[in-house]
C-alpha positions in Angstrom: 80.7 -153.0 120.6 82.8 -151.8 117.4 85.4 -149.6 118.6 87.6 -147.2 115.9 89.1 -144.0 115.3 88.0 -140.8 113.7 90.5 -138.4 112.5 90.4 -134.9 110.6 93.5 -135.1 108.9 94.9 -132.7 110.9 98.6 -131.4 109.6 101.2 -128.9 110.7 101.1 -125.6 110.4 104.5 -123.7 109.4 104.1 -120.4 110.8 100.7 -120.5 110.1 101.1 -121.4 106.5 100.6 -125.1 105.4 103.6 -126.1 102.9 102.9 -129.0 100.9 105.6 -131.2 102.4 104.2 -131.1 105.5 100.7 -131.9 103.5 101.7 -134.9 102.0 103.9 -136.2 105.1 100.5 -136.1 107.2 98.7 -137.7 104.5 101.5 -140.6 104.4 101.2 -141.3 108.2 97.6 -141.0 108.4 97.9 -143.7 106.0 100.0 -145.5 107.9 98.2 -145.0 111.1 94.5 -146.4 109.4 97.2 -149.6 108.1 97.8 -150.2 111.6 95.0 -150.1 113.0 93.6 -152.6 111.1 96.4 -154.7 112.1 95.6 -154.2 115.5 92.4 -155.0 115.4 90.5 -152.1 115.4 86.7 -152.3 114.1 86.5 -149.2 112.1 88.2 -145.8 110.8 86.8 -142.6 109.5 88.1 -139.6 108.2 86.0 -136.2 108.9 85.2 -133.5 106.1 86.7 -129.6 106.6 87.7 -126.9 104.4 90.3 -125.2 107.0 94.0 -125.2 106.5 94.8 -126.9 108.9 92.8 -130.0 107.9 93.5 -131.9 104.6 90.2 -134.1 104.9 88.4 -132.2 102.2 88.1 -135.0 100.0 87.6 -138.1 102.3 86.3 -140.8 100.2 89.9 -140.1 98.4 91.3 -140.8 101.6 89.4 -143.8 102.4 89.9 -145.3 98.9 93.5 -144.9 99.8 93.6 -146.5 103.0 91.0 -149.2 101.5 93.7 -150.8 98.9 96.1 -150.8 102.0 93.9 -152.7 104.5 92.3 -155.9 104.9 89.0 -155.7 107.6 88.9 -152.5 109.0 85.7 -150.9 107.7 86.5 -147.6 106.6 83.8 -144.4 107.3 83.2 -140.5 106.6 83.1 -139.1 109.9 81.1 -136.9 109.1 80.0 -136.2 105.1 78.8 -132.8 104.8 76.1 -133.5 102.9 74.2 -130.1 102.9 77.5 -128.7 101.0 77.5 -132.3 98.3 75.3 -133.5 95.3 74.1 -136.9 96.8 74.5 -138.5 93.6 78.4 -138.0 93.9 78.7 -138.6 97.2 76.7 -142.0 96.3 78.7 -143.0 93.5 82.3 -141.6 95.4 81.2 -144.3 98.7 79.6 -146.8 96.4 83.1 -147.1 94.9 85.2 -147.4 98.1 82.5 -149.8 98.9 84.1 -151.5 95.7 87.5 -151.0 96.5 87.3 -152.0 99.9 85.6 -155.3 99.1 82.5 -154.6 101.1 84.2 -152.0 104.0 82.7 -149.0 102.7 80.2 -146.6 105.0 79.3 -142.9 105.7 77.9 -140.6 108.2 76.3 -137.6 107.2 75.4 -134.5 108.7 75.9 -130.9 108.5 79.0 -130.2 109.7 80.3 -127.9 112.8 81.8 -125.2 110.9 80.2 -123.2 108.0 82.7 -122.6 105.7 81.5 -124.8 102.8 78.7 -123.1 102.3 80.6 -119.6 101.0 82.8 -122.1 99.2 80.0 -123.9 97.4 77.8 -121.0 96.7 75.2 -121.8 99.3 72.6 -119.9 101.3 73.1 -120.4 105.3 69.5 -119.7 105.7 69.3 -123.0 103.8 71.0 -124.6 106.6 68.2 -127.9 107.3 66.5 -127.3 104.1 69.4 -128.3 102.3 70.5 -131.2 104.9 67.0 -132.7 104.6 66.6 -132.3 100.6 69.6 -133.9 100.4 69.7 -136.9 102.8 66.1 -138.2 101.6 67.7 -138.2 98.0 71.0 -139.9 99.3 68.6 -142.5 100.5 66.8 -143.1 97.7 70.0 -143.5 96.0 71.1 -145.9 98.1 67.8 -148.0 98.0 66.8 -148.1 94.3 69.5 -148.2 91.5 67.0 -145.9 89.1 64.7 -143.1 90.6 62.6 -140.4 89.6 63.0 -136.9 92.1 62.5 -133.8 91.7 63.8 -131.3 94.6 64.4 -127.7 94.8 67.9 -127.3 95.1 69.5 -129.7 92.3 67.6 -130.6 88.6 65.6 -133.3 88.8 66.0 -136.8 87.7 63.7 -138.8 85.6 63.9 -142.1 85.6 67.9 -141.8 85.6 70.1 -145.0 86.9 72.6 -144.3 89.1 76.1 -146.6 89.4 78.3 -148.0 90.3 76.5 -150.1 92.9 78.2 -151.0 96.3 79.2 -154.4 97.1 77.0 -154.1 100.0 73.4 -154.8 99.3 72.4 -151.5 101.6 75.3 -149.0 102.1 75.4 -148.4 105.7 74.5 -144.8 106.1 74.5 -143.3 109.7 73.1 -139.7 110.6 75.7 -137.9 112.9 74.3 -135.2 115.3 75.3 -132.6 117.8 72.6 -132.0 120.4 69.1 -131.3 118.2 66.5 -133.0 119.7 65.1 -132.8 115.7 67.8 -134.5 114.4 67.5 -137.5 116.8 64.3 -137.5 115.8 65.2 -137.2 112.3 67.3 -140.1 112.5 64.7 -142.8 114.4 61.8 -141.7 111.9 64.0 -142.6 109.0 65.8 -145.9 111.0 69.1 -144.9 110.5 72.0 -145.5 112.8 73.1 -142.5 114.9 76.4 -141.3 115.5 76.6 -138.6 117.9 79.2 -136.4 118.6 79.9 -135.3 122.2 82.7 -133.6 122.6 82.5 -131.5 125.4 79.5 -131.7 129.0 78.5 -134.9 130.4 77.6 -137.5 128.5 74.4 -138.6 130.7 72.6 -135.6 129.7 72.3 -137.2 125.6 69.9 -139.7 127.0 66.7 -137.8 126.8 68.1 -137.1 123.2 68.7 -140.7 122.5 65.4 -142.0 123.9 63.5 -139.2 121.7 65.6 -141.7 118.7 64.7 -144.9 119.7 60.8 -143.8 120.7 60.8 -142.4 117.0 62.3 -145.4 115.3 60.2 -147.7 116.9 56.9 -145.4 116.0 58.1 -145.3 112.2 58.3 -149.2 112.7 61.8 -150.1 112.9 62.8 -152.9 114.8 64.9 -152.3 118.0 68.0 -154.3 116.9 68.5 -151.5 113.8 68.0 -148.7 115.9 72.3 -148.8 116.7 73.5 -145.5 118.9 77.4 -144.7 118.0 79.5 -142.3 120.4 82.4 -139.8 118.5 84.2 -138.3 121.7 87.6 -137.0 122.2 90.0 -139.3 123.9 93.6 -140.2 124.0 95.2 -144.0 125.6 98.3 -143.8 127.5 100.0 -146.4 129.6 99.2 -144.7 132.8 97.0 -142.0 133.8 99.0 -139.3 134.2 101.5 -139.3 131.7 98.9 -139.3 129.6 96.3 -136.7 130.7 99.5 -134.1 130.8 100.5 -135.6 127.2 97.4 -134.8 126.1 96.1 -131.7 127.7 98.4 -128.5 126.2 97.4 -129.1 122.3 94.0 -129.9 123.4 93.9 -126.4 125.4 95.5 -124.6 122.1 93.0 -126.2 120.1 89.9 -125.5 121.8 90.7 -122.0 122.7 91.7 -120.7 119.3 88.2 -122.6 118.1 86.7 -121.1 121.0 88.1 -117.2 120.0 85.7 -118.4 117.0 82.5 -119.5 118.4 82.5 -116.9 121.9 83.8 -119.8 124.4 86.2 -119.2 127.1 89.7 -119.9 127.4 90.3 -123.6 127.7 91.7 -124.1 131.6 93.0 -127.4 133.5 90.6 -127.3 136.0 88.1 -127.5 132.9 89.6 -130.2 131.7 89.9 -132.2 134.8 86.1 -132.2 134.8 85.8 -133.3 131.6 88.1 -136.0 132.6 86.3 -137.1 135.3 83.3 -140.0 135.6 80.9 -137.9 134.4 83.3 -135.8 131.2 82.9 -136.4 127.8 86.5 -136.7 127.4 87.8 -140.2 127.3 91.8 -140.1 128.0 94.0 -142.2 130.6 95.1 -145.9 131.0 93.5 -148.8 128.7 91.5 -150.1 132.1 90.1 -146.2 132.7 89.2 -146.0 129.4 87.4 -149.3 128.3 85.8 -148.5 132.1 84.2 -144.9 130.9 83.7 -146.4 128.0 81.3 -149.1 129.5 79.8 -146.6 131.6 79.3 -144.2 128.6 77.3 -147.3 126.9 75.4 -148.1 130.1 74.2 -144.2 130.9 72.4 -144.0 127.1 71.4 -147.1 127.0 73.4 -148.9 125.1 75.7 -147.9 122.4 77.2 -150.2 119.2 80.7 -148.4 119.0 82.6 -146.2 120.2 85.0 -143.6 118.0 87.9 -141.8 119.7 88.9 -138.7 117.5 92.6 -138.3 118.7 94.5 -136.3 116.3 93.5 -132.6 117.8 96.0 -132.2 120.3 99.1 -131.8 118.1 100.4 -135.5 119.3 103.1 -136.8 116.9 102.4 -139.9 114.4 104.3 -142.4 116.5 102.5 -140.9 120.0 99.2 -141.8 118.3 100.1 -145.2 116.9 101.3 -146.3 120.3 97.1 -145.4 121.5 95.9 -147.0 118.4 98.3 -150.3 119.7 96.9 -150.0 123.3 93.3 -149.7 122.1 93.2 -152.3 119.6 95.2 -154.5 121.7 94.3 -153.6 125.6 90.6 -151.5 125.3 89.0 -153.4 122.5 89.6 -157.0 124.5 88.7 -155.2 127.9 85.6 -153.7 126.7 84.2 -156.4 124.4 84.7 -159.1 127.5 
């Protein structure tokens, strides 16, 4: 199993304002952090896509281009693209060239996003909302499969007989589909024999199997083999030394987080007792010792069937650079043995 990190980019806010000192200090230790955790082993790293101020991830193949001439094997990831909001041509030729850069490390995962804002930024129609998505990803595709195509779509002019470059290193970009809990999109993804990356950040992870069957039934009906049919997990997690410690580290910028997102989107405060469940066996959350972790982690795998990696997205609880380096240390260097034995 490939296990990695997924991060948003997430900086300081200065009474609510972001100053650009504090934008370019996150932006140095992200840096840093991706550096390290190549050195320690980890598998991959992938930086998300917002438009919020308190996210600086709005250009992540810049990011990852970055990080890419500072690293050696970690393969570096979009986490997710927000394609409805992109031309696919760009977003080909932007991956194509970390691809380059990287030497061969290059991937993304698309999908629509969980907020909205892009689409008052870009000029877009919400009603648009899958239309978009699937205009876009079957042109992305074709992109990536043929280095001259003829398309013609309703929401960007057409192209006749146009080439399209660079070219990756890689023969076939990897390209996953990221999803939240659309029984379509899981479809979506098996039809088309892409890899899935789904995002559970919150319930019991158990309850994505249906979901994930629905993929793999798909996939094999569209006749892809099994073996390409690959299942990734993004969850929410946090490695500590012990339990404790780090479940209390963990849990008061994870309960500001989620309860100013959750003024947004009509969710209830964020509680402990909430949090404890979501802790437990059966959570979504991931957080506690390296043996608790690479255990739920194995148990995650096992209850959909098996997955090919794992992502923790760490950097949403207001822990400090060096608090999440010491995680990225204990999962390259305790979980990623533990669970791969």
């Amino acid at each position: 199993m490939e296990i990695g990190v997924d991060s948003f980019a997430a900086a300081t806010l200065d009474q609510g304002n972001l100053l650009p000192k504090n934008a370019a200090l996150a932006i140095e230790e992200l840096l840093d952090r991706i550096k390290f955790a190549d050195q320690v082993g980890l598998d991959v790293f992938g930086i998300g896509e917002h438009y919020r101020q308190e996210f600086l991830d709005s250009a992540p193949a810049l990011l990852l281009a970055a990080a890419a001439a500072q690293t050696k094997s970690i393969k570096l990831t979009s986490a997710v693209t927000v394609l409805s909001a992109a031309d696919p041509v760009r977003v080909f030729q932007n991956f194509a060239t970390l691809d380059l850069i990287s030497g061969g490390r290059g991937e993304m995962v698309v999908g629509r996003g969980s907020f909205t804002e892009s689409f008052a930024l870009f000029g877009l129609n919400l009603s648009d909302y899958d239309a978009l998505f699937s205009e876009k990803l079957g042109l992305l595709l074709q992109l990536r499969d043929h280095e001259s195509i003829t398309w013609e779509g309703k929401f960007r002019p057409s192209l006749q007989n146009q080439s399209i470059y660079p070219r990756p290193l890689q023969p076939k970009l990897p390209i996953w589909l990221g999803v939240g809990g659309t029984p379509a999109s899981f479809v979506r993804a098996g039809t088309l024999g892409l890899p899935l990356m789904i995002a559970i950040i919150g319930g019991e992870t158990h309850r994505f199997r249906p979901l994930v069957d629905l993929y793999r039934e798909a996939g094999e009906k569209a006749g892809h083999l099994p073996a390409t049919l690959k299942v990734g997990l993004h969850s929410l997690g946090y490695v500590g030394k012990d339990s404790l410690t780090t479940q209390n580290r963990y849990y008061p910028g994870y309960a500001k987080t989620f309860t100013r997102i959750g003024k947004e989107r009509g969710w209830p405060p964020v509680t402990r007792s909430h949090f404890n469940q979501q802790i437990g066996p059966k959570g979504a959350l991931v957080i506690g010792s390296p043996e608790e972790v690479s255990e739920k982690i194995l148990r995650h795998s096992e209850s959909l069937g098996g997955i090919s990696r794992f992502s923790f997205q760490m950097d949403n609880a207001g822990l400090s650079h060096q608090e999440l380096k010491d995680a990225i240390e204990l999962i390259g260097k305790k979980v990623v043995p533990m669970v791969n034995a």
